[in-house]
C-alpha positions as CSV (number, residue, x, y, z in Angstrom):
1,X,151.0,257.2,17.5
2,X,154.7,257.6,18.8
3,X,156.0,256.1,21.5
4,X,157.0,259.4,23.1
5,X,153.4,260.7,23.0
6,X,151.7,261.8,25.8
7,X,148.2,260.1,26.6
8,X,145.4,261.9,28.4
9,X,146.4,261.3,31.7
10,X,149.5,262.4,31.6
11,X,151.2,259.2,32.1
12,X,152.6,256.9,28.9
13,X,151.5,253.8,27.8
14,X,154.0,250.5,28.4
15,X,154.4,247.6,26.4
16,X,151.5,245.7,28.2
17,X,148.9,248.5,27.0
18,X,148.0,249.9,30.4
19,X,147.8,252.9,31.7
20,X,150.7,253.8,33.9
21,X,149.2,256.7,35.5
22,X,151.8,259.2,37.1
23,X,149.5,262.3,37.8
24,X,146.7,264.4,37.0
25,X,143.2,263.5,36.6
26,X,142.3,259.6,36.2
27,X,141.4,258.0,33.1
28,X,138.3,258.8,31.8
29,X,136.0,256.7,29.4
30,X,134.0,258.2,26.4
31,X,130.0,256.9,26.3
32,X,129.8,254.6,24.3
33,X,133.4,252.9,25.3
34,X,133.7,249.0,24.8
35,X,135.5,248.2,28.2
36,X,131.9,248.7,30.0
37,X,132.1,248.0,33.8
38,X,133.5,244.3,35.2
39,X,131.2,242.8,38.1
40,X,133.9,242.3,41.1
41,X,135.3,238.9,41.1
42,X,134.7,236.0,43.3
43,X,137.7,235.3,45.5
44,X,138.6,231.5,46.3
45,X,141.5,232.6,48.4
46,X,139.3,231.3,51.4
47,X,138.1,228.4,50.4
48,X,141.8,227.3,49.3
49,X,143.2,228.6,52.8
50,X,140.8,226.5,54.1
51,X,141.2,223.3,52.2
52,X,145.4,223.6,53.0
53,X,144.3,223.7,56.8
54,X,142.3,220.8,56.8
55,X,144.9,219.2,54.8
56,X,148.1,220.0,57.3
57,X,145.7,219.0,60.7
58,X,144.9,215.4,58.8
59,X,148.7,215.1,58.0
60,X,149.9,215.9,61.3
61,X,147.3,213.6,62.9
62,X,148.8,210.6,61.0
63,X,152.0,211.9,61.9
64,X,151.0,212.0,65.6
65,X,149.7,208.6,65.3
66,X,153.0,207.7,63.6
67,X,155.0,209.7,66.0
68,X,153.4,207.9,68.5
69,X,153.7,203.9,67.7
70,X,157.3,204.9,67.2
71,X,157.8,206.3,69.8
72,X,155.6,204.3,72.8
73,X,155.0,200.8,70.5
74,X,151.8,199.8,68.6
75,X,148.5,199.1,70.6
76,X,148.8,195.9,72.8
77,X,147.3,192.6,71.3
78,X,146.5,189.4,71.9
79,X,148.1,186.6,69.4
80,X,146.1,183.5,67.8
81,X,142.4,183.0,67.5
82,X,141.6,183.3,71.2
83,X,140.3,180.3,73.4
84,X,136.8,179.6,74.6
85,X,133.2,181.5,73.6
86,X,131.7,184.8,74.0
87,X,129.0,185.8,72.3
88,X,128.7,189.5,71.9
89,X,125.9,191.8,71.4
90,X,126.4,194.4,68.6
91,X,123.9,197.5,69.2
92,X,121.9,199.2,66.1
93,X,123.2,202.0,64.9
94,X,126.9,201.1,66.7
95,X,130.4,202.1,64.8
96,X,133.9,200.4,64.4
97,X,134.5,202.0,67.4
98,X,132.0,201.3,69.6
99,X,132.7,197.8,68.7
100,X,136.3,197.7,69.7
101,X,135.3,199.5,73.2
102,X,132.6,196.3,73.4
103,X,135.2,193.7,72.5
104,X,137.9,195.4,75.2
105,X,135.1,194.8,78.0
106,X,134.4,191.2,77.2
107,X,137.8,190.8,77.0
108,X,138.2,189.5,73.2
109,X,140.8,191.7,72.4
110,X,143.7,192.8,74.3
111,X,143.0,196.7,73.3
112,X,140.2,198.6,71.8
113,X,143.1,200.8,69.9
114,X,144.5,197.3,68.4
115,X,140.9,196.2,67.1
116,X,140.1,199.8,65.8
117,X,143.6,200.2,63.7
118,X,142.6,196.8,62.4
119,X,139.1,198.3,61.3
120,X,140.7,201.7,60.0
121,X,143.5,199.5,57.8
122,X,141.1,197.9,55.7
123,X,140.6,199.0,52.3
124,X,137.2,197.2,52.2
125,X,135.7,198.3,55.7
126,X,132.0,198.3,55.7
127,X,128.8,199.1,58.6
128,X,128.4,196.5,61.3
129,X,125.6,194.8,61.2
130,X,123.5,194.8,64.5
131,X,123.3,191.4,66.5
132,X,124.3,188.6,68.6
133,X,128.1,187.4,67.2
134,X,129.9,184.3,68.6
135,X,133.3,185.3,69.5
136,X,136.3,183.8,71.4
137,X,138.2,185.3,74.6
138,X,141.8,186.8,73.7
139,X,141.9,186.8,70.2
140,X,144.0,189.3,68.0
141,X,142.9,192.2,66.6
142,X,143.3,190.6,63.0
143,X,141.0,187.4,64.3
144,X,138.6,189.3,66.1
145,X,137.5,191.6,63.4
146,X,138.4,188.3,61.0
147,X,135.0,187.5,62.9
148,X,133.1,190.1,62.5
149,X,133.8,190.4,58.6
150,X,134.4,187.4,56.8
151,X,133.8,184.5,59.3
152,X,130.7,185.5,60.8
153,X,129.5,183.3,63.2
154,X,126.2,184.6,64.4
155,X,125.4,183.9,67.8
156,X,121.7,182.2,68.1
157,X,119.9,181.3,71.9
158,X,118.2,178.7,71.9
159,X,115.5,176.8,74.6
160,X,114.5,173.3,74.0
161,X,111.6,172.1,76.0
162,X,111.3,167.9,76.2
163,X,108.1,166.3,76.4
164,X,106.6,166.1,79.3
165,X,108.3,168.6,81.0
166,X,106.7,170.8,84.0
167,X,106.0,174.2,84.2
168,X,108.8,174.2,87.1
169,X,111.4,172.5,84.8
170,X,110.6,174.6,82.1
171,X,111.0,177.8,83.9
172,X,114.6,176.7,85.0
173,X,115.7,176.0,81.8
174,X,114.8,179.2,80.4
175,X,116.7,180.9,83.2
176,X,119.9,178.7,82.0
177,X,120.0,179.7,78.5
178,X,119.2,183.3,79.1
179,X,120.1,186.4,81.4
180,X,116.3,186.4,82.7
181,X,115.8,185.5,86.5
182,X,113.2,183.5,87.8
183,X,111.2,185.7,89.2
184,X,110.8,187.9,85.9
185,X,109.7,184.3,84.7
186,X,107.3,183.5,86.9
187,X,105.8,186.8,86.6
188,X,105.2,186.5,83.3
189,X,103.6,183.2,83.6
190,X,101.5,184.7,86.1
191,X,100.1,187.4,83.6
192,X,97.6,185.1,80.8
193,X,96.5,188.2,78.8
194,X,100.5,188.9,78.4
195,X,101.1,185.5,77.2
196,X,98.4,184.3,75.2
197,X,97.0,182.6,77.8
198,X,93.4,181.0,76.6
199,X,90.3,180.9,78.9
200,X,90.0,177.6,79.2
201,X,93.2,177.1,81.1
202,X,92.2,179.1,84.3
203,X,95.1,181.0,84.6
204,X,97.4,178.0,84.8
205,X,100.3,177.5,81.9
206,X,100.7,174.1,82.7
207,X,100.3,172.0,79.8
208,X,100.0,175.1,77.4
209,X,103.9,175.4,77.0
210,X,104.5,173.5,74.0
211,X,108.1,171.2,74.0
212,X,109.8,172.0,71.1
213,X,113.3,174.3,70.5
214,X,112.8,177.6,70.5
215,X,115.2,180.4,69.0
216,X,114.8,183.1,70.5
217,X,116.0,187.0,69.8
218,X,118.5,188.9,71.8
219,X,117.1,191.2,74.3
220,X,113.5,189.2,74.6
221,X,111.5,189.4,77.8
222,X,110.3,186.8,80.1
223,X,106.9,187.6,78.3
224,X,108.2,187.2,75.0
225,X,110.0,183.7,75.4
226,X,106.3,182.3,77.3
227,X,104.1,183.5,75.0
228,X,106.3,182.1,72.3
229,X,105.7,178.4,73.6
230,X,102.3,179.4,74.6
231,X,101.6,180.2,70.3
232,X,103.1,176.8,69.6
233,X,100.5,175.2,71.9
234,X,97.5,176.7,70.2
235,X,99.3,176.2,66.8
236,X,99.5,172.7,67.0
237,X,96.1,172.0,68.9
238,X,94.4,173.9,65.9
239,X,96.1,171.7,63.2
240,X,95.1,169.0,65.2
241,X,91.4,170.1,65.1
242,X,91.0,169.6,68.9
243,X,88.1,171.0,69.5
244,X,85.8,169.0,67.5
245,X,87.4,165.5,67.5
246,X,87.5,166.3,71.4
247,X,83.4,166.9,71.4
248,X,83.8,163.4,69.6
249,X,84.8,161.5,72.8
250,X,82.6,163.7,74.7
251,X,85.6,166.3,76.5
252,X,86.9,169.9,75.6
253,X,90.2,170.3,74.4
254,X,91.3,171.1,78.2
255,X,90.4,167.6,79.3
256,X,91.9,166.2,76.2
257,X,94.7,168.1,76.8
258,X,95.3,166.9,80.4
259,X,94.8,162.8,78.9
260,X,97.6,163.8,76.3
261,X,99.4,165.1,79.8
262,X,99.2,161.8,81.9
263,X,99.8,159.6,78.3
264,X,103.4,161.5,78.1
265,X,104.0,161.0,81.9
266,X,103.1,157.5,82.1
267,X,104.3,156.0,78.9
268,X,107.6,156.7,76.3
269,X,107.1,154.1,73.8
270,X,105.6,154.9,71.0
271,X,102.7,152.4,70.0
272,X,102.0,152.3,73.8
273,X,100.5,155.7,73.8
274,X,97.0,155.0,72.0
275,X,96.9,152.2,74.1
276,X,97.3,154.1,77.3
277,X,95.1,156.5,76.6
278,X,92.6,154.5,76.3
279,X,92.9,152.6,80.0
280,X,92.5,156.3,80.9
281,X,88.5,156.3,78.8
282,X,88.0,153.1,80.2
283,X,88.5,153.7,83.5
284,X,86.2,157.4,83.5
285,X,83.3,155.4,81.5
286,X,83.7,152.8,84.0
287,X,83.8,155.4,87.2
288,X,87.3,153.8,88.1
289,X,89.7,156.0,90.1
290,X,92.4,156.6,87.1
291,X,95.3,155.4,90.0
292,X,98.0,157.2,87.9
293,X,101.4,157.6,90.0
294,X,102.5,160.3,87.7
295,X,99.6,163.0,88.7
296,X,100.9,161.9,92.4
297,X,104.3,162.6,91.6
298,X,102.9,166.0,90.1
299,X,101.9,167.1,93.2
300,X,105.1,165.8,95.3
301,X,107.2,166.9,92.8
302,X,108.9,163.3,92.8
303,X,111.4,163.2,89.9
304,X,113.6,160.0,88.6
305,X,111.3,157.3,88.6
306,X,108.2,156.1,88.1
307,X,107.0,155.5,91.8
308,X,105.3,156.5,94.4
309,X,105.0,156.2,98.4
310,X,102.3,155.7,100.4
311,X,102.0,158.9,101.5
312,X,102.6,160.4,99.0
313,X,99.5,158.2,97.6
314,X,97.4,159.9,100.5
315,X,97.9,163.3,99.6
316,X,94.1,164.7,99.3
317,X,95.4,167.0,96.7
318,X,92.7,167.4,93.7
319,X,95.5,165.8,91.7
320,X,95.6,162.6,93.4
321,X,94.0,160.3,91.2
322,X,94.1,157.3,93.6
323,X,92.0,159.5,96.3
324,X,89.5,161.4,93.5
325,X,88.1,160.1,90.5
326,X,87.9,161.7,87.1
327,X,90.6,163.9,85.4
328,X,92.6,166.2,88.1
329,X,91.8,169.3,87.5
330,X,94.2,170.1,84.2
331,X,97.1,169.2,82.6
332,X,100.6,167.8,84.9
333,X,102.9,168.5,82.1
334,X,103.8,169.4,78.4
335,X,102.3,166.7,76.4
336,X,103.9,166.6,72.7
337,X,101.9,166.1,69.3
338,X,102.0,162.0,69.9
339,X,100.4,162.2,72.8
340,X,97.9,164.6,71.8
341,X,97.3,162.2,69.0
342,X,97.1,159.5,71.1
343,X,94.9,161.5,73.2
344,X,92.5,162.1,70.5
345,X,92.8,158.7,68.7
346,X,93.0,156.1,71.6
347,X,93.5,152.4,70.1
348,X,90.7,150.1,70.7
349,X,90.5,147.4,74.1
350,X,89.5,146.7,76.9
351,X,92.2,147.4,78.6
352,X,91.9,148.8,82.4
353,X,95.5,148.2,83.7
354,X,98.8,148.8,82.3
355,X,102.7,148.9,84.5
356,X,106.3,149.0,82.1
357,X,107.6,146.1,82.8
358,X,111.2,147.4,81.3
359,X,112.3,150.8,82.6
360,X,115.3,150.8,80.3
361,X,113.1,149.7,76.9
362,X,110.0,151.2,78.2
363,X,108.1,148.2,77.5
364,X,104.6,148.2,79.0
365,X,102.0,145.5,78.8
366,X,98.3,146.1,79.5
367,X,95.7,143.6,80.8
368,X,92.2,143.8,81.2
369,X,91.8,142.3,84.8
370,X,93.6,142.4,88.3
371,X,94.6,139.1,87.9
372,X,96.3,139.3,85.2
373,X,97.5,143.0,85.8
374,X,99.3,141.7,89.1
375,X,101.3,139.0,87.2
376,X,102.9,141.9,85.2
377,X,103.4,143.9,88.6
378,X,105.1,140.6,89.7
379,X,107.3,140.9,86.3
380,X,108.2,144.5,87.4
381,X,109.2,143.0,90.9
382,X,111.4,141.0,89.2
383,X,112.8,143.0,87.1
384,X,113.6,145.6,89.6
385,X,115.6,143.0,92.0
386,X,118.1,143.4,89.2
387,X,118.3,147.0,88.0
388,X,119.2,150.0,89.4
389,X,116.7,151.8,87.4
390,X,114.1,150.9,90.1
């Protein structure tokens, strides 16, 4: 075919092969043609418009933030790795950012913008993890989140609980190392299903708070902490086997209990306690008033020494063991697991008296009669006339 020929349409064909059409009828296409109909074509115009968008907001947002460091100076900041502690709770779920507006609050940073841009600059920035951290006050950005990444220090509260402490002593100790008040305390002490509370103590804790350091989670309750130290009573009192070895001696593990309570009162050395204990079974089998100054000084609330008044001697309290005889009614304080073995495994004697001679050593001596018994008060007398301990 010549160039110069007409096609069908009128029009003439150019050197890309299509149609050119200048008039007349449009192309037509024979049955049977090859070039069958093309499905319209997907357009990513939008998708790319949209992409360039997102692209041009996310560069002019650095360029803001560039714009406006240069323009108004970076964040403020602390320098150095800040003085004193903190600790710092760290809520589940919490982001880089919550954790800078934390750290602004408590004063560990100068800025929650400084700590963020720290966050956002590392290459290597992972999740949080929830908890207690222990932080300083006015530390840099760098050093605070330094802390939180690489030289984690995590914050853990602890309670320790001596032997022999009271339930009142106890309870003002857990208030110290927590945020709890009393009163939430003492309510929970006052709940026994709550805390674990068995039967056998009527209601009353004392004695069922075992000493011991606690560690104990961020965020627990008053209930929480008690029933803790309650668990650890009735752990150790089962590995002990209380129950039968006190049927043994003819008591229930409350009366044992109480013994081991006056045994960590009244003595601190330790192969004094069997000893004691058993003044305390010799007196009962022999219907002696036990005449113990510390279940006086439980109800006085005396504190410091190991004396008591007159008066104080003449309280008609149940727990005056000078005025009642037998066992007061339960325990007058936290006895630890020597004392509750010396309570359930009292050395053999006679022994009926026993005073500590020593109130810096702790060294006690025992006798077996009054005679003898008031020649180691006279010791004490002596003794006394030179220390201040007395």
């Amino acid at each position: 075919m010549s160039e110069g020929k007409r096609s069908a349409g009128g029009g003439r064909r150019n050197d890309g092969g299509l149609d050119m059409v200048t008039g007349g009828e449009p192309p037509r296409r024979e049955p049977g043609s090859r070039r069958a109909e093309r499905p319209p074509r997907k357009s990513w115009r939008p998708l790319l418009i949209g992409l360039l968008v997102l692209a041009v907001l996310v560069a002019g947002g650095w360029f803001a933030y560039g714009w406006v460091s240069d323009r108004f100076g970076s964040p403020e900041d602390y320098t150095g790795e800040g003085t004193g502690e903190v600790v710092i709770e760290v809520p589940s779920g919490s982001g880089w950012l919550q954790v800078s507006q934390i750290l602004a609050e408590k004063d560990v940073v100068k800025s929650a913008e400084a700590f963020y841009q720290e966050a956002l600059d590392d290459p290597e920035q992972s999740q949080i993890q929830a908890g207690s951290y222990q932080m300083r006050e006015k530390m840099s950005a760098a050093a605070a989140y330094r802390a939180l990444t690489t030289d984690i220090i995590k914050a853990e509260l602890t309670i320790t609980v001596p032997e022999g402490s009271r339930v009142t002593q106890i309870v003002e100790r857990i208030v110290e190392a927590t945020e709890l008040t009393e009163q939430e305390v003492v309510a929970a002490l006052e709940d026994p299903a709550a805390i674990g509370l068995p039967a056998v103590a009527g209601g009353n804790p004392e004695g069922y708070l075992y000493p011991a350091t606690y560690t104990v989670a961020p965020g627990a309750t008053a209930v929480d902490i008690v029933a803790q130290m309650v668990a650890k009573t009735q752990e150790t009192t089962a590995s002990l086997d209380i129950e039968a070895r006190a049927a043994d001696l003819g008591l229930n593990a409350e009366e044992v209990l109480t013994v081991a309570s006056i045994v960590e009162k009244e003595v601190s050395r330790d192969e004094d306690r069997a000893k004691a204990a058993r003044v305390i079974y010799n007196r009962l089998e022999d219907g002696m008033p036990l005449q113990m100054d510390s279940t006086v000084a439980y109800v006085s609330g005396r504190e410091g020494d190991v004396f008591t008044t007159e008066a104080e001697r003449s309280n008609p309290s149940a727990y005056n063991t000078y005025e009642n005889a037998g066992l007061p009614p339960g325990p007058i304080s936290s006895p630890g697991q020597a004392a509750l073995e010396a309570a359930l495994n009292p050395e053999p004697g006679d022994w009926v008296y026993f005073v500590a001679v020593d109130l810096e050593t702790g060294e006690t001596k025992f006798a077996t009669t009054l005679g003898e018994h008031n020649k180691n008060v006279t010791e004490l007398q002596a003794y006394c006339r030179e220390s201040e301990l007395c």
